[in-house]
C-alpha positions as CSV (number, residue, x, y, z in Angstrom):
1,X,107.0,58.0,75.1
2,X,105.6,60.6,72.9
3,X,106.1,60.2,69.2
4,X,109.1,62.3,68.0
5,X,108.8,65.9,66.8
6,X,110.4,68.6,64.7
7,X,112.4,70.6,67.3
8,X,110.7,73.9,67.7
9,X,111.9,77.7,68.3
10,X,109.8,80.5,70.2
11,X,110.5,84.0,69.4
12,X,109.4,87.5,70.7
13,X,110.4,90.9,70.3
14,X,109.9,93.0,73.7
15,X,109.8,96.5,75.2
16,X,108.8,96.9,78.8
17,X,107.5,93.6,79.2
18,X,108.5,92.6,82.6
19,X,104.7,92.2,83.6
20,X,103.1,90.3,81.1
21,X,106.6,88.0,80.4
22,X,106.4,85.5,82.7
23,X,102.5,84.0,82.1
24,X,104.1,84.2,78.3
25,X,106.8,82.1,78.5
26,X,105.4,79.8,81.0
27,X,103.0,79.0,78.0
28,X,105.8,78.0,76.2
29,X,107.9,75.1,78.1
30,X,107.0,72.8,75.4
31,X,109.3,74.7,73.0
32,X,112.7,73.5,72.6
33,X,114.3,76.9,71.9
34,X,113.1,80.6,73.3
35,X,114.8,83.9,71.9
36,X,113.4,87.0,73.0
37,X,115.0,90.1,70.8
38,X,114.2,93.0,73.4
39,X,115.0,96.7,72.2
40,X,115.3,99.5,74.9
41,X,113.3,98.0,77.8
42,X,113.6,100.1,81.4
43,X,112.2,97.1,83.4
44,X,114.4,95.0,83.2
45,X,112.9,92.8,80.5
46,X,115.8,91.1,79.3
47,X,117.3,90.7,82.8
48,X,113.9,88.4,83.0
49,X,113.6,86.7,80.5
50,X,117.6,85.5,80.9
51,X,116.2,84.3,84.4
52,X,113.3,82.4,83.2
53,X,115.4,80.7,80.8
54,X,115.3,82.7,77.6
55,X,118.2,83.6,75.5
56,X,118.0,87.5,75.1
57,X,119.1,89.5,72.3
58,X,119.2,93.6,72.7
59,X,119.0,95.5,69.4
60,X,117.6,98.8,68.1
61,X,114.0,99.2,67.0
62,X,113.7,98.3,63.1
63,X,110.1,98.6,62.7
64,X,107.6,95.4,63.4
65,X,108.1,93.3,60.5
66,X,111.9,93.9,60.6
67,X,112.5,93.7,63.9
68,X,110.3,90.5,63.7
69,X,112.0,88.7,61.0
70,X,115.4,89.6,62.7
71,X,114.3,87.8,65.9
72,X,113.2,84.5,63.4
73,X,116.5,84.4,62.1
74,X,118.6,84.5,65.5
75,X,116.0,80.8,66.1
76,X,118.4,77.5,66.8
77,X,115.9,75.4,64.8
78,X,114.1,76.3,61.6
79,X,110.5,75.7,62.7
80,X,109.7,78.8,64.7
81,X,106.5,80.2,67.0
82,X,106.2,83.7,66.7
83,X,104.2,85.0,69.9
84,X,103.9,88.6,71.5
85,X,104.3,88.7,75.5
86,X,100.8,89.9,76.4
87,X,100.1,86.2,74.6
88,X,99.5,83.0,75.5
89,X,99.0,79.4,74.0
90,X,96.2,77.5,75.1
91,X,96.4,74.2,76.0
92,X,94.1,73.1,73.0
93,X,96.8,75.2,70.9
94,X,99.7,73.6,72.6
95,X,98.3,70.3,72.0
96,X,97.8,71.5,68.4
97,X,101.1,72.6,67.7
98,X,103.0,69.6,68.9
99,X,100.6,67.2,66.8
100,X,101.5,69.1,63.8
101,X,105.3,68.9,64.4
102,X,104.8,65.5,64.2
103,X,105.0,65.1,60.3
104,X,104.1,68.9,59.5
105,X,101.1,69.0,56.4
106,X,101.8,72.3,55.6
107,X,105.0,74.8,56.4
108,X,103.2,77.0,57.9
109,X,99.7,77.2,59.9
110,X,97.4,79.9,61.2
111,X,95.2,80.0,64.4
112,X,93.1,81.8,65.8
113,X,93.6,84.8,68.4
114,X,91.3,85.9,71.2
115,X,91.3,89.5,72.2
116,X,90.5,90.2,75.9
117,X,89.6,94.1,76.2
118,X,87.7,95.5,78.7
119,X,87.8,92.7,80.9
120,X,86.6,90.1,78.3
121,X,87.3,88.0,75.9
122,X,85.9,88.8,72.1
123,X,84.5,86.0,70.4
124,X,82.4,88.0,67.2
125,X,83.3,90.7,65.1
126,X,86.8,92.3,64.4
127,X,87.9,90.6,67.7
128,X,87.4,86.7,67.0
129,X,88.7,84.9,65.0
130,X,91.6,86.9,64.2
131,X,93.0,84.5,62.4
132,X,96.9,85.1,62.9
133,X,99.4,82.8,61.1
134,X,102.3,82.0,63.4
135,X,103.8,78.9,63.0
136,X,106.5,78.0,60.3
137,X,109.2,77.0,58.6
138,X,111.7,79.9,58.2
139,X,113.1,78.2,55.3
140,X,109.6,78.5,53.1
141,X,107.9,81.8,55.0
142,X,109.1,85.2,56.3
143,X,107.9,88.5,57.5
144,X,107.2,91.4,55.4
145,X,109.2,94.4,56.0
146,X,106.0,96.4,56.8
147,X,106.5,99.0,60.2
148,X,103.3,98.3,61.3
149,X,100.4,95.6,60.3
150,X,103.3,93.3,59.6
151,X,101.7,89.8,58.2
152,X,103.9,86.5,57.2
153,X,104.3,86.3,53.9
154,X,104.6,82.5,52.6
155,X,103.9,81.3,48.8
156,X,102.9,77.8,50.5
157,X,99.4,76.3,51.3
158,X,98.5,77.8,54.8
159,X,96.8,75.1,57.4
160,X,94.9,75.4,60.3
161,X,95.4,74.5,63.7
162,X,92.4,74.6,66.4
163,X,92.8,76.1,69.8
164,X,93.3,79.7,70.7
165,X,96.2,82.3,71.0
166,X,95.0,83.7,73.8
167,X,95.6,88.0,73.6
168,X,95.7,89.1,77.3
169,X,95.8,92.7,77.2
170,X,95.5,94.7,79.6
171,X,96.0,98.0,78.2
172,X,93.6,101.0,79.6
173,X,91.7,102.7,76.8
174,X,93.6,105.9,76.9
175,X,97.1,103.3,76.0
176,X,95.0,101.2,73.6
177,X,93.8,104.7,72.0
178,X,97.5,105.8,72.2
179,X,98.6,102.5,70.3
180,X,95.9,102.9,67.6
181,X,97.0,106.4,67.1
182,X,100.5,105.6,66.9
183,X,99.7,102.7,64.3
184,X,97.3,105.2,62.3
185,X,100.4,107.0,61.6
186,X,102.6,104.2,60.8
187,X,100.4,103.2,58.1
188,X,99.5,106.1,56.8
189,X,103.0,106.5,56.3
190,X,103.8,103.2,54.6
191,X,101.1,103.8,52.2
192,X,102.3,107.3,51.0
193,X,106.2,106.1,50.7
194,X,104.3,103.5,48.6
195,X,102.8,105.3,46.1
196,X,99.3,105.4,47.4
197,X,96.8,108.2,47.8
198,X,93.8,109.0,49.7
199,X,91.2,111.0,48.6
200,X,87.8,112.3,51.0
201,X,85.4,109.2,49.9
202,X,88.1,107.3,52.5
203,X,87.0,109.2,55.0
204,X,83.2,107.9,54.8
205,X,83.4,104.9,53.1
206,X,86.1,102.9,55.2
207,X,85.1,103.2,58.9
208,X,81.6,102.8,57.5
209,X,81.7,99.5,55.9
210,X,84.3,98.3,58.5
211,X,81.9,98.7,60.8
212,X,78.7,96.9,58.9
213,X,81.5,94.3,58.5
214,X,82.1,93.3,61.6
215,X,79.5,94.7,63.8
216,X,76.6,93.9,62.0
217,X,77.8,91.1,59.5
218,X,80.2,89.6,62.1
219,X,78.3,89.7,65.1
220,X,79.9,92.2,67.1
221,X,77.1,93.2,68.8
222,X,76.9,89.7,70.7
223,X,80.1,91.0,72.8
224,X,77.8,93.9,74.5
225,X,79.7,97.0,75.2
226,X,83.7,95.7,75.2
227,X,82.6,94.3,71.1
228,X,81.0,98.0,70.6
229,X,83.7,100.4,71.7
230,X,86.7,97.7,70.3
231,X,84.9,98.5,66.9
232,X,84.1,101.9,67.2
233,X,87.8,102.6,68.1
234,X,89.0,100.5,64.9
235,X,87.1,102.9,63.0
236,X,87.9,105.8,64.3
237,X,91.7,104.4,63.3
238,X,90.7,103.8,60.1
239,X,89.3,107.5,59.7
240,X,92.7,108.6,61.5
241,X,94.9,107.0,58.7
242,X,92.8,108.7,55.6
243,X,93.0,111.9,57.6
244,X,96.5,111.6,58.0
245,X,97.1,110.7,54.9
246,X,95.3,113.5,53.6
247,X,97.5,116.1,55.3
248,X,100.4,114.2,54.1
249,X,99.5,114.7,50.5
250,X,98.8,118.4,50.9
251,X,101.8,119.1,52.5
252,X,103.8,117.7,49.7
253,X,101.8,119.1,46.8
């Protein structure tokens, strides 16, 4: 027998994942628990998931770091596994997780994520390692109330677990462009209702060193052509959100 183990909880929050759902949650039979908190889906997402065994919640949108948190605290069991459904756990990551469970070091751990775009799998630059930090105790870590760029907020020591959160996206570049557009705006908004401004250096100096960053300093060049438009795109993002930003401030001054 297996040594005993903290009971675990998966969570997602869904729209219109019918496709990707079932490789997802097939990646996550070791979990003890699985809630997926679906908002608005037309393809019969939660139908799905109820079928492969999930308990399904349907609520309105609250943002990502709301909506998020929301779906942590509807979890039977405290230790939760936040995981989007064009992700998947690797089975040096599964093995990981249920090791830690074991007598937990930390209340929370990170691991890394591996972005497929364009047909591969990043392993330099702003792709890999990606480090995301997904695994927790709900009791000592939460999500911030951010609508986009969300991150777990926690006040404990963070450990590391090896393996990779496998990202299996297969978004076109016109809906990956689409997202980044969509998220430009998000932030750009979260940093005005926040007090922050922009001014016209932004525009140069942040796609600029992002991309000495991770292009040059992080090897993105070693991915060929999927590491050198993935980059070029995050820029371009980056120069969206100043620009937006910029407009925003004009309009109210």
């Amino acid at each position: 027998m297996p040594p005993s183990r903290l009971p675990l909880s998966a969570v997602l929050i869904t729209r219109n994942a019918a496709r990707q759902l079932p490789d997802c949650l097939a990646s996550l039979d070791f979990c003890d628990d699985i809630v997926v908190v679906d908002s608005a889906s037309e393809d019969g997402t939660g139908a799905l998931a109820r079928q492969l065994g999930a308990r399904v919640i349907e609520t309105n949108w609250r943002g990502f770091g709301p909506q998020k948190q929301f779906a942590v605290e509807q979890a039977l069991h405290d230790w939760v596994l936040c995981i989007d459904a064009d992700e998947r756990v690797s089975a040096t990551l599964h093995d990981a997780i249920l090791a830690a469970l074991i007598a937990p070091a930390q209340p929370a751990y990170r691991f890394a994520r591996c972005n497929r775009f364009m047909g591969r799998y990043l392993r330099h630059g702003e792709g890999y390692p990606d480090w995301s930090l997904r695994l927790f105790d709900r009791r000592r870590a939460r999500w911030s109330d951010d609508a986009v760029h969300e991150r777990v907020l926690t006040d404990a020591t963070v450990g590391t677990l090896g393996g990779d959160l496998l990202h299996e996206s297969a978004e076109s570049i016109e809906s990956y462009l689409a997202k980044q557009n969509r998220y430009s705006t998000l932030a750009a908004e979260t940093a005005i209702s926040r007090g922050k401004r922009a001014h016209v250096g932004h525009l140069l100096l942040s796609p600029t060193l992002r991309f000495i960053k991770f292009y040059v300093f992080r090897l993105g060049f070693v991915d060929g052509l999927p590491g050198l438009v993935h980059i070029l795109i995050g820029c371009g993002a980056s120069f969206a959100k100043y620009a937006k930003m910029l407009t925003m401030q004009s309009e109210h001054s």
